[in-house]
N, C-alpha and C positions, 0 to 999 in steps of 0.2 A: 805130509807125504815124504819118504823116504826115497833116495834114489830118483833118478830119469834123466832125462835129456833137457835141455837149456830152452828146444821150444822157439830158439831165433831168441832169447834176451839175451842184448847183448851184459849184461850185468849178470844171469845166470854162466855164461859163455866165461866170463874172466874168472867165474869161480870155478867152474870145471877145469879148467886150464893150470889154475894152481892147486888144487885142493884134489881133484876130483870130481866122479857123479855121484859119491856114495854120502850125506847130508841132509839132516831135516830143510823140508822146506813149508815155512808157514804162508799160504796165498790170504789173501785181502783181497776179498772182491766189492763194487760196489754195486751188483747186480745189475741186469738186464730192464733197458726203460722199455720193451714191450715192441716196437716195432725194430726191425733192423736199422733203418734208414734213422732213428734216431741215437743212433748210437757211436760217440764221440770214436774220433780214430787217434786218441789220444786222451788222457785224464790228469790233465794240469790244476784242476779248479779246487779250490777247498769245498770242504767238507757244507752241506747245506744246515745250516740252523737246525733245525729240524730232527738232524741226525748227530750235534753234540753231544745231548746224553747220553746215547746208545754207543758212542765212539769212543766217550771217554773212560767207561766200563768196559771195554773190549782190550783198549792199548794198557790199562789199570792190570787187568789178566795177563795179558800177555807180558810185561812188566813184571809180574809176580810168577811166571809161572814158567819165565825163559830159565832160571836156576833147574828147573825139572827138565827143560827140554836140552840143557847142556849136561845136563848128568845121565843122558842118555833113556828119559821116561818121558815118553810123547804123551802117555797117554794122562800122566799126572799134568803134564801141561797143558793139554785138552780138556784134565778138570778144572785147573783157575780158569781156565779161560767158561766156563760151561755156570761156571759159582758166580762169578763176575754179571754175565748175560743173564741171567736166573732174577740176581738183584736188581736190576735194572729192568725186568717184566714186572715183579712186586713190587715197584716203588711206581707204579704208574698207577692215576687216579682212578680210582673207582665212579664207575655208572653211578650217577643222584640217584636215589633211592626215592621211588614216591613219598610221600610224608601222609602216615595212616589218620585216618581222622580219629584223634582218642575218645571222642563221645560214642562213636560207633562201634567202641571196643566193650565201653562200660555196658552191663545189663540195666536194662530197664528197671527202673522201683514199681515194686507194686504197688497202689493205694494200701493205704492203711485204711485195715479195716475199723468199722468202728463198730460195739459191743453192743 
């Protein structure tokens, strides 16, 4: 996102104050656990097992793709970041494949006739 208002962060707040509102801003969410009531009023905790893979291809993009978003092309740095996320879908295991029964495949013999 380009441009807005700080929103009450005070960390947004100090860079307004020196810099300006005019600034990419990349947000990092760790999404909605589904009910209101369980949803922290603050996010101190590390990151769940579960979600090292996925995170360390995102900060890997983002990593690679901050040169793009300083040289004033968000949208090239929305693509490392999109290439990074992509490989990280393709490197995930594929469903077991039943295992076909190969005598079922072969054709039956016919008796050999005999003359």
């Amino acid at each position: 996102k380009t441009a807005g208002g700080h929103a009450g962060h005070n960390g947004l707040r100090s860079i307004h104050q020196h810099i300006g509102a005019d600034y990419h801003r990349v947000r990092l969410g760790i999404g909605h656990p589904g009910h209101k009531d369980r949803v922290a009023g603050y996010v101190l905790h590390d990151f769940a097992k579960a979600d090292h893979a996925w995170l360390d291809d995102l900060l890997s993009g983002i990593g690679e793709g901050a040169v793009k978003l300083a040289g004033k092309d968000p949208a090239g740095f929305m693509n490392k970041i999109a290439i990074k996320a992509q490989a990280q879908k393709s490197q995930k295991p594929k469903a077991a494949q039943p295992h076909r029964n190969e005598a079922a495949l072969e054709k039956p013999q016919s008796p050999d006739k005999e003359d």
